[in-house]
C-alpha positions as CSV (number, residue, x, y, z in Angstrom):
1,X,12.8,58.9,-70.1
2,X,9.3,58.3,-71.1
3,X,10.1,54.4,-71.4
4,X,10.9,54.8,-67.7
5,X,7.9,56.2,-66.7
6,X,5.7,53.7,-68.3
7,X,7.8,51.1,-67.2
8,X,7.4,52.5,-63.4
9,X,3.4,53.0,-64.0
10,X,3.3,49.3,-65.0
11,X,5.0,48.5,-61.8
12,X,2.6,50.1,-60.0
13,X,0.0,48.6,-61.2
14,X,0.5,45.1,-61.2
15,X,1.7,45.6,-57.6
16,X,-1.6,47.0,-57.0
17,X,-3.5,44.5,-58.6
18,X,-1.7,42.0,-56.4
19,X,-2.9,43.2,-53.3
20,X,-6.4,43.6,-54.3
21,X,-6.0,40.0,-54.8
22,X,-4.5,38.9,-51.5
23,X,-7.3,40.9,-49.8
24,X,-9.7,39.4,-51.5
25,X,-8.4,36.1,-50.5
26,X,-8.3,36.7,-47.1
27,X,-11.9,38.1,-47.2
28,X,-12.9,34.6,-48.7
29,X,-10.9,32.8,-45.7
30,X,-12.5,34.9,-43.1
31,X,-16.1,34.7,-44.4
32,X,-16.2,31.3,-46.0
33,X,-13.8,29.1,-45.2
34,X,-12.9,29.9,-41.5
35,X,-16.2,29.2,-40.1
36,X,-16.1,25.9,-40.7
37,X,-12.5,25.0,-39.6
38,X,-14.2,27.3,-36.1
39,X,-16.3,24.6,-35.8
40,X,-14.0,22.0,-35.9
41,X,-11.5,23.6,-33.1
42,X,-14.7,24.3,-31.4
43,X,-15.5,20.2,-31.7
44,X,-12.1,19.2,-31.3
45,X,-11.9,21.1,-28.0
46,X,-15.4,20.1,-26.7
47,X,-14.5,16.4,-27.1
48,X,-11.4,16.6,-25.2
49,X,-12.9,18.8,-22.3
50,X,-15.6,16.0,-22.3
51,X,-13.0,13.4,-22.1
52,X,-11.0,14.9,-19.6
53,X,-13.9,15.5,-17.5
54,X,-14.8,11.1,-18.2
55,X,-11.4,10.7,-17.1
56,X,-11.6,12.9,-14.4
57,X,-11.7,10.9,-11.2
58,X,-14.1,10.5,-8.0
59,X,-13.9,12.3,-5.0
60,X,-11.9,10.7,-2.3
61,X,-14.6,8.6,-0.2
62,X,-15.2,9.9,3.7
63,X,-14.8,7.9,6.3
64,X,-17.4,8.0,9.2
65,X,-15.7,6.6,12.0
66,X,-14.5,8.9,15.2
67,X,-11.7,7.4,17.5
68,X,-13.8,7.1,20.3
69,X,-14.8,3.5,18.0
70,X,-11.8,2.4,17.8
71,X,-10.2,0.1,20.3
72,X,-6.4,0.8,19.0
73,X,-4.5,3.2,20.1
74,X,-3.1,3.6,16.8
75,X,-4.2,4.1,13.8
76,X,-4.1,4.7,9.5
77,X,-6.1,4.4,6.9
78,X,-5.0,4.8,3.3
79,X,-6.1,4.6,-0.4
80,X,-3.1,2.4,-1.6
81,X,-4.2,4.2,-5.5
82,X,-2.9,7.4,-4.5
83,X,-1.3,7.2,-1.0
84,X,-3.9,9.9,0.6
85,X,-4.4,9.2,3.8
86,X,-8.6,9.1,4.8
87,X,-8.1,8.7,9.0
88,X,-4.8,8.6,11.0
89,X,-5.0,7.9,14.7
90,X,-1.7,8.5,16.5
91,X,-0.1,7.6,13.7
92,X,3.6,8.9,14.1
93,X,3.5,8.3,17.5
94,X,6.2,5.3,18.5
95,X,4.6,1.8,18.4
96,X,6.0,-2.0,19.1
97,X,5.2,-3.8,16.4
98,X,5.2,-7.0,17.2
99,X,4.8,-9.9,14.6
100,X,3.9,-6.7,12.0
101,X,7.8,-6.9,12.0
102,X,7.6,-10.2,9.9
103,X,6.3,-8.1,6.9
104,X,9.3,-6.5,6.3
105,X,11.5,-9.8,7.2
106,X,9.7,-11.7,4.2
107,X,9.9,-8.5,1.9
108,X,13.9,-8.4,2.5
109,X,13.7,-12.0,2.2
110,X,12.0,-12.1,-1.5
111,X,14.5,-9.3,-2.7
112,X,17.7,-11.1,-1.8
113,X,16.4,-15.0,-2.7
114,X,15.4,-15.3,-6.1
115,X,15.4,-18.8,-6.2
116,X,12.2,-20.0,-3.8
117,X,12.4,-23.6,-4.7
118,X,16.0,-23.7,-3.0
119,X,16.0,-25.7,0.3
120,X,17.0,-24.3,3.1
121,X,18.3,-26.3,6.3
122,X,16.7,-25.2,9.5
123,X,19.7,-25.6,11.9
124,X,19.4,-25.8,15.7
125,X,20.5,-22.5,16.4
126,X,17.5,-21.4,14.1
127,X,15.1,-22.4,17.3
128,X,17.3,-21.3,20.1
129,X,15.3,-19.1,22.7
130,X,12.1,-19.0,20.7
131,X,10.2,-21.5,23.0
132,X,11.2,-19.5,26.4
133,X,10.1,-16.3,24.5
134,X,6.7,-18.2,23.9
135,X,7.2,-17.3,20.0
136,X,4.8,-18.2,17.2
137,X,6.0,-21.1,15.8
138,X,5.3,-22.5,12.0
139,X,5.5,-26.2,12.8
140,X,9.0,-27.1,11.2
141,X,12.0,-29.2,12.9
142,X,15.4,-28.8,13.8
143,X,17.0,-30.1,10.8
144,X,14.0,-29.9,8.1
145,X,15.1,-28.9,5.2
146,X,12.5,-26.5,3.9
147,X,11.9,-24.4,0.5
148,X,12.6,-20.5,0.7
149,X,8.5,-20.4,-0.1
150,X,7.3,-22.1,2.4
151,X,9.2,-20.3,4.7
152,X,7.3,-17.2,3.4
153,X,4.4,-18.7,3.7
154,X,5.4,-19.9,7.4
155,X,6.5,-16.7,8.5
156,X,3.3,-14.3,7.2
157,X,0.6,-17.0,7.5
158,X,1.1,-18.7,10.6
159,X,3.5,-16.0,11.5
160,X,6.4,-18.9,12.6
161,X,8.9,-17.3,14.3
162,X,11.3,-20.6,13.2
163,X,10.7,-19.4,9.3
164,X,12.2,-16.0,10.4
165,X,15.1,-17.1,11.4
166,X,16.1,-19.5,9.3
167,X,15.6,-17.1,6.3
168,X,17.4,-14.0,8.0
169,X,20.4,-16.6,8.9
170,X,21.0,-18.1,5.5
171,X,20.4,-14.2,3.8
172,X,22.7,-12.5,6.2
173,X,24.8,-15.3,8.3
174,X,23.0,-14.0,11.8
175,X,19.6,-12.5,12.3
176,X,21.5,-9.5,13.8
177,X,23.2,-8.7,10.5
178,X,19.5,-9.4,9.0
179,X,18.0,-6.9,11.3
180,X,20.8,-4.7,9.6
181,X,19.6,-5.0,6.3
182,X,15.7,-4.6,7.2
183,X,16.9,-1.1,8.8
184,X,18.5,-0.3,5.4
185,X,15.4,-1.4,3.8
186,X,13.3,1.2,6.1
187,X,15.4,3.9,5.6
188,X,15.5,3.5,2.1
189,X,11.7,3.4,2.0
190,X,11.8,6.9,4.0
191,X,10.5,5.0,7.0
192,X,12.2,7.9,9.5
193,X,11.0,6.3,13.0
194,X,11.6,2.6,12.8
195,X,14.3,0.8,14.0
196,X,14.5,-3.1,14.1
197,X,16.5,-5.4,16.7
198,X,15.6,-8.8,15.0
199,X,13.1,-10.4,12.2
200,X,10.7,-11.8,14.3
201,X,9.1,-8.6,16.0
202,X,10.1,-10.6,19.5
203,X,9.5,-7.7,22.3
204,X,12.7,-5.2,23.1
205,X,12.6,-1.5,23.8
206,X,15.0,-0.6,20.7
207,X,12.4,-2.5,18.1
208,X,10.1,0.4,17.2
209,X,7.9,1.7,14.3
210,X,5.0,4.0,13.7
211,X,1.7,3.1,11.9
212,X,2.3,5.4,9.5
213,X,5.9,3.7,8.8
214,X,4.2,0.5,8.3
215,X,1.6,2.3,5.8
216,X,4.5,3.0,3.9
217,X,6.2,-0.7,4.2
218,X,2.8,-2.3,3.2
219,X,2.5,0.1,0.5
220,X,5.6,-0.8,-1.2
221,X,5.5,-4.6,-0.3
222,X,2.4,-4.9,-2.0
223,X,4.0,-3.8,-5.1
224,X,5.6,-7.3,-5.3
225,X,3.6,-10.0,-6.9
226,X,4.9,-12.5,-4.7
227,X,4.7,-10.7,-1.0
228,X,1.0,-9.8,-2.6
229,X,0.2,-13.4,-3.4
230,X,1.4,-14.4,0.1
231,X,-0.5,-11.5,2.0
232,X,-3.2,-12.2,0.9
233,X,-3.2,-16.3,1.3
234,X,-6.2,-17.3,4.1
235,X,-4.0,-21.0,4.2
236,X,-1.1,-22.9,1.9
237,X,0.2,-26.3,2.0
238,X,4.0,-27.3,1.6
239,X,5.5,-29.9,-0.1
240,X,6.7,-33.1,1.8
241,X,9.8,-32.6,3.6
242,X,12.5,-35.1,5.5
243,X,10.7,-34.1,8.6
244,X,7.0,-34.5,7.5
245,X,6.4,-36.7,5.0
246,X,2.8,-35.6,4.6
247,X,3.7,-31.9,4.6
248,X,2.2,-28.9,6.7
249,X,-0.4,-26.7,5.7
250,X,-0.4,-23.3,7.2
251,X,-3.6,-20.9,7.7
252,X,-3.6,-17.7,8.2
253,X,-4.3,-16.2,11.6
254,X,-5.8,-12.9,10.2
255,X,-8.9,-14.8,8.0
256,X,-8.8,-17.1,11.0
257,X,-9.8,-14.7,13.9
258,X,-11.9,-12.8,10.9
259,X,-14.0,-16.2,11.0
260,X,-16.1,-14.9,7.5
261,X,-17.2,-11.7,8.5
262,X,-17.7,-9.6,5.8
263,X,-17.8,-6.1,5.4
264,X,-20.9,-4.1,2.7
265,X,-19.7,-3.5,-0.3
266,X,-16.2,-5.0,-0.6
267,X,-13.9,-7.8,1.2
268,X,-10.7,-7.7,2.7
269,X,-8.7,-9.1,1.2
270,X,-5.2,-10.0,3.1
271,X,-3.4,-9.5,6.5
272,X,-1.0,-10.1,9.6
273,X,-2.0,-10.3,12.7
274,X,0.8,-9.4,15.8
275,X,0.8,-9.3,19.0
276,X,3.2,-9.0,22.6
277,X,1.9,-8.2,26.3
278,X,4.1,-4.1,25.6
279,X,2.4,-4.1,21.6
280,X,-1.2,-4.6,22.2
281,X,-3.1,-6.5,19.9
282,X,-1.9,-5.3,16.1
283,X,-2.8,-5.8,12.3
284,X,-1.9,-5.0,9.4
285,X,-4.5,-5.3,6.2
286,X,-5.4,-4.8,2.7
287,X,-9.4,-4.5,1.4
288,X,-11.1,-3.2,-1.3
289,X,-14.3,-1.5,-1.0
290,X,-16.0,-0.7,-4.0
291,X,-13.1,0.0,-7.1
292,X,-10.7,1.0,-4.4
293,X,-8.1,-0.9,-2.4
294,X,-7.3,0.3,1.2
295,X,-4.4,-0.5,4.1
296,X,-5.0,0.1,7.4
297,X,-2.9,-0.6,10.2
298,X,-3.5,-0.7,13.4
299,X,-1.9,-1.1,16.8
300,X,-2.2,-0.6,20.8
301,X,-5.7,-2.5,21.0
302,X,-6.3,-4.1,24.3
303,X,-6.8,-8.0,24.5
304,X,-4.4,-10.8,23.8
305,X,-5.2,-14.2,22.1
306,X,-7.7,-15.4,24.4
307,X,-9.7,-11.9,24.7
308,X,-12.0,-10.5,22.1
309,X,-9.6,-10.0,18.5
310,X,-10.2,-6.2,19.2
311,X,-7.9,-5.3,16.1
312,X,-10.1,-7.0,13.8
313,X,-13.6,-5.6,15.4
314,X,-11.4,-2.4,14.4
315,X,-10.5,-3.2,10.8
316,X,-14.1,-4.5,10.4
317,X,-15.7,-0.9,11.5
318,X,-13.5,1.0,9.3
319,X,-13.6,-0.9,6.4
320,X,-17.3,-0.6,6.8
321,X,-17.5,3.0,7.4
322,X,-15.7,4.3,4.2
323,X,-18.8,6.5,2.1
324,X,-21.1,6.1,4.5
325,X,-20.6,9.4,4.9
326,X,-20.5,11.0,1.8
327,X,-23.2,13.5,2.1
328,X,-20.7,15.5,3.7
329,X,-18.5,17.6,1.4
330,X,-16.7,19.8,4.5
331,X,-13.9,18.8,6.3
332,X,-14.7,18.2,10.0
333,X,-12.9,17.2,12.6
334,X,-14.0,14.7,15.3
335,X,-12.3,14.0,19.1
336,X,-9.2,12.0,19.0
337,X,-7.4,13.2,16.3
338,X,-9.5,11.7,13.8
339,X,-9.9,13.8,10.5
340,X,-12.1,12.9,7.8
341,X,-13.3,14.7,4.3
342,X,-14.4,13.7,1.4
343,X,-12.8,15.4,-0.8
344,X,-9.1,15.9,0.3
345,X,-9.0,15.0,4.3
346,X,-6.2,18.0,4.8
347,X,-4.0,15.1,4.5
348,X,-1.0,14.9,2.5
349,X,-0.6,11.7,0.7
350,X,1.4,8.9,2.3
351,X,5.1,9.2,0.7
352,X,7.4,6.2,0.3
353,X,10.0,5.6,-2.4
């Protein structure tokens, strides 16, 4: 009995020995060694918060521009970064688009033709009605055979209503099964109020669009190296064919009618022109001001091809209007459905798939 005892007193105490121990570790943890680890979190988390706030980017850039300025009835403007939309005009309103059409023929175009040196044999059919409809023309002949490129080239740069055709017949068999396609195209690419009739943006009442559907179009075109590199082309020359031996070189009407101006601080950078008598005069373009790359399109403009280019004047005073403004931190609105902001714009970014 008195072993157990002893035995049970011994217990005790080493048990009690052990927790002096461990208490005295802990106070050695707290008041020696944790300090300096608190130092480190306390670094650690100061050099991410400074590198988030580095990282952190700038505020959206205003744009001081009312519509009272603009000549188009329609209008969008967009960072093509983050889809947020700086000044919208009318934008969902229902617009003919004119030779603006031709952006989505050539898109469809690059998608389903892989191979752009194959030749391609512009057919008589290919030209049928285009004359009488006083079309834009690229400069190729019945029965020129023709690379798929430079029919890309013909049908944004020049905007050749010939180089339509003859891609949307050899893709699809008939422009109106192309037309098909380029509607499944739109509504693939969430482009709710479009609807096209034929590749060439040739007037009729059941080819329509918005500018904010073509925002969305231009958007996702630009994605592809090729559309980009043709976009934003000012001229290109093709390669000698059985019908012009010396070749053709194409210029494109956008940089054409832009004759060099400039705008401060950045350049723009690409474009296609459009225009019918029911459209106005059109455009569709890419810039970059500063680090940042913009679209605007535009449409409804008066003019035609002998007037003033009154969609260019436009593109030219928006382009040069983006942070002038920037003093401004408060959303404001201005007549004509104009919004601008610097921050945010009330806008919801521009959404395509």
């Amino acid at each position: 009995m008195v072993r157990k005892v002893k035995r049970k007193k011994s217990g005790i105490l080493r048990f009690a020995v052990l927790l002096l121990k461990v208490g005295m570790a802990a106070f050695v943890y707290k008041s020696i060694i944790m300090p300096g680890y608190q130092h480190i979190f306390a670094q650690e988390y100061e050099d991410k918060t400074m590198t988030a706030s580095a990282l952190k980017p700038e505020s959206e850039p205003s744009v001081s521009i009312s519509s009272d300025q603009l000549n188009s009835s329609n209008a969008i403007l967009i960072n093509l970064k983050d889809h947020n939309i700086l000044m919208q005009k009318n934008s969902e309103e229902k617009i003919y688009p004119a030779s603006l059409t031709k952006m989505m023929t050539v898109i469809v175009a690059i998608e389903n033709l892989p191979d752009f040196k194959k030749e391609i044999t512009l057919t008589n059919s290919v030209f049928q009605g285009l004359s009488e409809a006083d079309a834009s023309m690229s400069g190729f002949q019945p029965g020129e055979k023709v690379r798929v490129i430079d029919l890309l080239y013909g049908a944004l740069l020049p905007s050749g209503a010939e180089s339509c055709v003859g891609l949307a017949d050899y893709i699809a068999g008939s422009e109106k099964d192309f037309a098909g396609m380029m509607n499944q195209k739109a509504a693939g690419l969430g482009m709710r109020t479009t609807h096209f009739e034929n590749s060439t943006g040739l007037q009729n009442k059941n080819h329509y669009t918005t500018v904010k559907d073509l925002a969305v179009l231009l958007s996702y075109a630009l994605q592809n190296d090729t559309f980009r590199e043709i976009f934003t082309s000012s001229r290109h020359s093709i390669q000698p064919t059985n019908k012009h031996p010396g070749g053709i070189t194409f210029y494109s009407t956008m940089f054409e009618e832009l004759n060099n101006q400039s705008i401060a601080g950045g350049k723009i950078l690409g474009g296609k022109t459009g225009y019918t008598r029911e459209a106005g005069l059109c455009l569709a373009s890419l810039a970059k001001v500063g680090n940042q790359e913009y679209i605007l399109i535009s449409a409804g403009a008066k003019g035609n091809h002998q007037s003033e280019q009154y969609n260019i004047s436009d593109a030219l005073a928006v382009y040069n209007s983006i942070g002038k403004d920037d003093y401004n931190v408060n959303s404001t609105k201005v007549p004509g459905d104009v919004q601008h902001d610097k921050r945010r714009l009330n806008n919801p970014p521009l959404k395509f798939k």
